[in-house]
C-alpha beads as a LAMMPS data file, in Angstrom:
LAMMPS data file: protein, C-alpha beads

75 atoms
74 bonds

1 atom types
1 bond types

-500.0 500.0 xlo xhi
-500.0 500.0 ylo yhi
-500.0 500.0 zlo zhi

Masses

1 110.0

Atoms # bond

1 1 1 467.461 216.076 -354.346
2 1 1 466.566 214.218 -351.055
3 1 1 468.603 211.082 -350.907
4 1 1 466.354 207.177 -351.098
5 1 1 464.811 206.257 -347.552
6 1 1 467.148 202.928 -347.433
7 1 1 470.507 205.655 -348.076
8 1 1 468.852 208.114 -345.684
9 1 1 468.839 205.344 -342.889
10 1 1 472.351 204.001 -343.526
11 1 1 473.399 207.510 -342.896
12 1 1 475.352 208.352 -339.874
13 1 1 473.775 211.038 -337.591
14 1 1 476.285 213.362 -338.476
15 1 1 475.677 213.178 -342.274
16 1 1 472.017 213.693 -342.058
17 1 1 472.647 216.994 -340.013
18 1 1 475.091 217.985 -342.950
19 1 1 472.606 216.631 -345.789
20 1 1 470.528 218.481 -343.482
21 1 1 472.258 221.859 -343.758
22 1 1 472.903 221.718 -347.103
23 1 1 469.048 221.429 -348.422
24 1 1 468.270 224.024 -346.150
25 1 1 470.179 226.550 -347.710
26 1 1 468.410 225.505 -351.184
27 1 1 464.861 224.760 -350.048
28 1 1 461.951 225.215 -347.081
29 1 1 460.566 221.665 -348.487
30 1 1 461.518 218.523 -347.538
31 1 1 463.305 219.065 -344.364
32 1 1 460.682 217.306 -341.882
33 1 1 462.348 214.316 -343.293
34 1 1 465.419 215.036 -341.972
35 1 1 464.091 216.637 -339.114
36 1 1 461.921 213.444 -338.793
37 1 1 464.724 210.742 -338.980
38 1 1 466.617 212.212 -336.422
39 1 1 463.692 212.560 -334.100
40 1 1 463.423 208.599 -334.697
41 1 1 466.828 207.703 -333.873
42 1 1 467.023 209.746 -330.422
43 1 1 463.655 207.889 -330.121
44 1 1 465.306 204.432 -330.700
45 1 1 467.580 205.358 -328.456
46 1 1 465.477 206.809 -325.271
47 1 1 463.275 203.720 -325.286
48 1 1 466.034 200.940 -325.349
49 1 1 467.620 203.401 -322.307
50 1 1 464.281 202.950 -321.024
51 1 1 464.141 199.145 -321.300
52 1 1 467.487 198.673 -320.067
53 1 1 466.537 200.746 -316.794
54 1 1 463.088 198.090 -316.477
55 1 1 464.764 195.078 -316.606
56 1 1 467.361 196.924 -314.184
57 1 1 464.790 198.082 -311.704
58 1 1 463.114 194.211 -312.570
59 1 1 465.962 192.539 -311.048
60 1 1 466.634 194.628 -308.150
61 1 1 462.801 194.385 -306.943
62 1 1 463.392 190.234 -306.726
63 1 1 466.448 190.358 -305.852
64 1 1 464.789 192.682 -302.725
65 1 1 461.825 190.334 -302.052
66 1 1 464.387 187.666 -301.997
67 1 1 466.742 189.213 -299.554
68 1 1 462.957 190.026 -297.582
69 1 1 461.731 186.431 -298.075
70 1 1 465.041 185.267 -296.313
71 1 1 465.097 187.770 -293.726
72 1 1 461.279 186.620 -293.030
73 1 1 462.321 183.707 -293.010
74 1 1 464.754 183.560 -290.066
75 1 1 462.546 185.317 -287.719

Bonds

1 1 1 2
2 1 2 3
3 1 3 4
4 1 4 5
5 1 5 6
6 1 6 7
7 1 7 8
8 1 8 9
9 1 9 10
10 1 10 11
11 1 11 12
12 1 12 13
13 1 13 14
14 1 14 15
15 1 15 16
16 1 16 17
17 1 17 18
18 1 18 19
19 1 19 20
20 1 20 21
21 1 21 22
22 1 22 23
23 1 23 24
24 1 24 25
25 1 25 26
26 1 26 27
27 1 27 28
28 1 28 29
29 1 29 30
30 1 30 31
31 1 31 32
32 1 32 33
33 1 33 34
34 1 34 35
35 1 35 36
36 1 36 37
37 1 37 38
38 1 38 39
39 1 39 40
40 1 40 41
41 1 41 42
42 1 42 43
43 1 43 44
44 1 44 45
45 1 45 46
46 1 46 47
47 1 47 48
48 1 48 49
49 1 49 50
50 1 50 51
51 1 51 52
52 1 52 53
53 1 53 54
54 1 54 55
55 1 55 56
56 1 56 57
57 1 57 58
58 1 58 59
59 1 59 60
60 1 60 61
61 1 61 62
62 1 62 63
63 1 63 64
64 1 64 65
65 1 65 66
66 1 66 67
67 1 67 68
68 1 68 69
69 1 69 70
70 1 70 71
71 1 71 72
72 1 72 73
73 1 73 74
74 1 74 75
């Protein structure tokens, strides 16, 4: 039997891949779930990689208009 949606979440992503395994060797139904929560999780993690890379690039573009302002400045 599939385990809750709250337990399936708490799980680690190593114990859904075994949770995983094991159903597959039982059954053909079910397993986009699994399949499906990990998808989600490497999700979660692309986009805050992807968010931490925009406010990267954010700061470095004023911190380069600054560095131009003051350069524009002085001339």
């Amino acid at each position: 039997m599939a385990p809750r949606y709250e337990e399936m979440t708490g799980m680690s992503d190593a114990d859904l891949i075994s949770a995983y395994d094991d159903t597959a060797r039982n059954t053909v139904v079910g397993l986009e779930w699994y399949r499906f929560e990990l998808w989600r999780r490497e999700a979660r993690r692309q986009t805050k990689a992807v968010i931490w890379l925009t406010v990267v690039i954010t700061v470095l573009t004023a911190a380069n208009v600054g560095l131009a302002a003051a350069v524009l400045a002085k001339t």
